[in-house]
N, C-alpha and C positions, 0 to 999 in steps of 0.2 A: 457572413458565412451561414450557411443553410444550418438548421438545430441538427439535424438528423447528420449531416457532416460533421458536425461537433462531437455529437455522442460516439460517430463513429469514429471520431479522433482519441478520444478520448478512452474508448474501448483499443483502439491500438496499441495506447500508449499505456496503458495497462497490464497489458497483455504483457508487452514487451519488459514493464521492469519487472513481470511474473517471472520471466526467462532468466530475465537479469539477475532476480536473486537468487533462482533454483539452480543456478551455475555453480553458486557457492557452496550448496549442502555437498557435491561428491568429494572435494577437497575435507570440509569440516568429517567427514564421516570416517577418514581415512585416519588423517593424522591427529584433528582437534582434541585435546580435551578441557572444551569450554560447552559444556551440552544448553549453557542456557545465549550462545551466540545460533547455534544450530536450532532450537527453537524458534528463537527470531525471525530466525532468514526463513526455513521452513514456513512460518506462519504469513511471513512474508508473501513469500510463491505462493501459498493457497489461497489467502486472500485478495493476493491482486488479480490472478487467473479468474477467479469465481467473480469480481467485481467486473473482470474484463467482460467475461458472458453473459453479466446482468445486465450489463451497463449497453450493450451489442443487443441481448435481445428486450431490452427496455424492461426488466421485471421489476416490481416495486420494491424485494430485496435488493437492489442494486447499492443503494443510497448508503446501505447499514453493513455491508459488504466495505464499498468504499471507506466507510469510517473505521471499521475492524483493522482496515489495512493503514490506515492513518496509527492507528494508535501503537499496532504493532512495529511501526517503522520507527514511531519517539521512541518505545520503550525499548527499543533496539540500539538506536544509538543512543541513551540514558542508560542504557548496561555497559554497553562499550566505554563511556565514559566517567561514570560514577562509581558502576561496583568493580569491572575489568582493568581499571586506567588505561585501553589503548587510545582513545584518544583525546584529547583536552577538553577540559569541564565546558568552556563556553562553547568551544566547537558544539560538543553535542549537544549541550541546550541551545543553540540558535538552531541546528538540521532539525532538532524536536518541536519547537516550535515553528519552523519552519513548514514542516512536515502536515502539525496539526491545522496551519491556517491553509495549505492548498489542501489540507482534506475536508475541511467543510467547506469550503467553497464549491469543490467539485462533487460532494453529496448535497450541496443546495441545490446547483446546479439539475445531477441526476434527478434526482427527489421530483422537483418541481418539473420537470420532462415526463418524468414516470406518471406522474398524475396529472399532466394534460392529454395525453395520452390514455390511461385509462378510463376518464373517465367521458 
């Protein structure tokens, strides 16, 4: 697969869980009263949007973007499961881990795209 097809894979599928989570805040907004799951998911939608554009237009913030959204996603479901209980401990420690390991792979990834390219 071509790199620049990747990146633009990559910028899609970004994009797209941006959508995915920004679905959730109008529900959270109405009825929730959990403000630190609607932080989450918020942070969620901004950070994957903003990685999706870095990531699309190759910026070298892209990489720390992606990681922002890595982290926001564990500490997302490590609320859900730790301090909330909705959903079981190991569940959310393996999506947070899970979470963590395709997010530096796909900010090494970026990263090292971004600066063959730039430079």
């Amino acid at each position: 697969m071509n790199r620049s097809t990747t990146l633009l894979l990559i910028a899609v599928v970004l994009a797209g869980y941006g959508v995915y989570a920004a679905s959730f805040v109008p529900a959270m907004l109405v009825g929730s009263r959990m403000p630190a799951l609607l932080i989450g998911f918020v942070l969620q939608a901004v950070c994957a949007l903003a990685a999706a554009f870095g990531v699309w237009r190759r910026r070298r913030w892209a990489a720390g973007a992606v990681m922002l959204l890595g982290v926001s996603v564990a500490g997302t479901w490590l609320v859900e499961g730790f301090i909330l209980g909705i959903v079981a401990y190991l569940h959310a420690l393996l999506v947070a881990a899970i979470a963590v390991i395709v997010t530096l792979v796909i900010a090494a990834y970026v990263n090292r795209q971004s600066s063959i390219v730039n430079d």
